[in-house]
Steps between C-alpha positions, in 0.01 A plus 500: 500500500796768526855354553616834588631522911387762704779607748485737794870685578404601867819707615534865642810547278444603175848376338471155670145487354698575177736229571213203542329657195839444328503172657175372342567624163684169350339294751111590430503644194179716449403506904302731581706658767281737769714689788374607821716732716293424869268252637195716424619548136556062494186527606306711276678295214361192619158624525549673141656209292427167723696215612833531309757167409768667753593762767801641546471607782753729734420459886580881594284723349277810574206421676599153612715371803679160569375240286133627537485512129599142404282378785179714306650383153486159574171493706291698282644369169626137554524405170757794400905365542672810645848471485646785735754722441760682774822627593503339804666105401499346827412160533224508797376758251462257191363211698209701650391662206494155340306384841259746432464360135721695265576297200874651453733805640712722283780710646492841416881431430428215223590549124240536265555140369417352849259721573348372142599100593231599887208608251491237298509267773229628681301513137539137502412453843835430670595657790867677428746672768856578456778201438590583841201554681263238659331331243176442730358632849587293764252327724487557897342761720518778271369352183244337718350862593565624171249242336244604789501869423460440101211263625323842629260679228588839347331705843572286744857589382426835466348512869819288632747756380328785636586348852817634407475811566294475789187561367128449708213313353318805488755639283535195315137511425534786374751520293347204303147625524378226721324432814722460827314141526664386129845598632498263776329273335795527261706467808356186651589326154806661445667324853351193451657500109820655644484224798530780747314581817559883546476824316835601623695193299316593170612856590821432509509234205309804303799712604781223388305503148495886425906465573731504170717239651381141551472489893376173700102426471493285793314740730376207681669522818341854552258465784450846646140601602315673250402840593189597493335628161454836667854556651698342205759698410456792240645481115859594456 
């Protein structure tokens, strides 16, 4: 069996893609290093070369929003460590990626050396943030709704997050080539895994998850009536 790592660089920027190639050269010698510059293109290298040992993954990218794409990542491909990448360093911002399973978190403003010292970690199945960062997601309300919505299966996310925008089963339907019956079917399971009771909560938690920043999750305490399917409001 091949020792040799295989290594997806998913960033939009092709010099910090540069950098974490850099990064991995004394670190994983020989890796086989592939670089996607959107979600589709992390995608199509997925479907083209397999589960890799690691993601690198950078949350703001073409054709993704929020952290949409570490929430498909880490659904569809659980057994893949993604260590995520950014230029936004805030704290609430390392503890929910790490809530929503990221084994590490490299600052786009970290030398080469410590971006080296977060690869091997995750390699060996640590989980690795910056000395001053928190070293693991809190528990409470958030993390609580954070291990509900990575309970949900690859489309019942995907039918979750197009609440954000508004969208009507009928357009949900068919968008993912499905009957209007499936969707709130999908629905139905979606609450009960979310522990919600209306639509308009997992609206707005769909909304809170397509944000960059890492806003409350509680949408609990949101009781307005659901509008009916008909009258819901259009997409943005």
């Amino acid at each position: 069996m091949s020792s040799v790592k295989t290594i997806i660089v998913a960033d939009d920027h092709p010099l910090f893609r540069t950098a974490l190639r850099e990064a991995l050269k004394p670190v994983v010698p020989g890796a086989q290093v592939i670089e996607a510059d959107s979600y589709p293109s992390l995608q199509a290298a997925l479907q083209q070369h397999g589960a890799p040992d690691l993601v690198l993954l950078d949350l703001v990218m073409p054709g993704v929003r929020g952290f949409s794409s570490l929430l498909f990542l880490r659904s569809e491909y659980p057994n893949v460590p993604v260590v995520v990448v950014s230029g936004y360093e805030e704290a609430a911002l390392i503890r929910r990626v790490l809530q929503f399973g990221a084994v590490g978190f490299i600052p786009k403003s970290a030398s080469l050396e410590m971006m080296g010292e977060a690869i091997l970690a995750a390699l060996s199945g640590k989980v690795w943030t910056p000395p001053e960062a928190p070293k693991d997601p809190e528990g409470g309300v958030d993390a609580e709704v954070a291990r509900k919505v990575a309970s949900l299966s690859p489309q019942q996310l995907r039918v979750l997050l197009m609440l954000a925008d508004g969208r009507l089963n009928k357009q949900i339907a068919h968008e993912l080539t499905i009957t209007e019956a499936t969707v709130k079917a999908h629905m139905t399971v979606i609450l009960r895994k979310l522990g919600l009771v209306r639509r308009t909560q997992a609206a707005v938690l769909a909304q809170r998850l397509m944000q960059e920043e890492a806003l409350p999750l509680a949408v609990d305490h949101i009781m307005d009536e659901d509008p009916p399917e008909e009258e819901a409001p259009p997409a943005a």
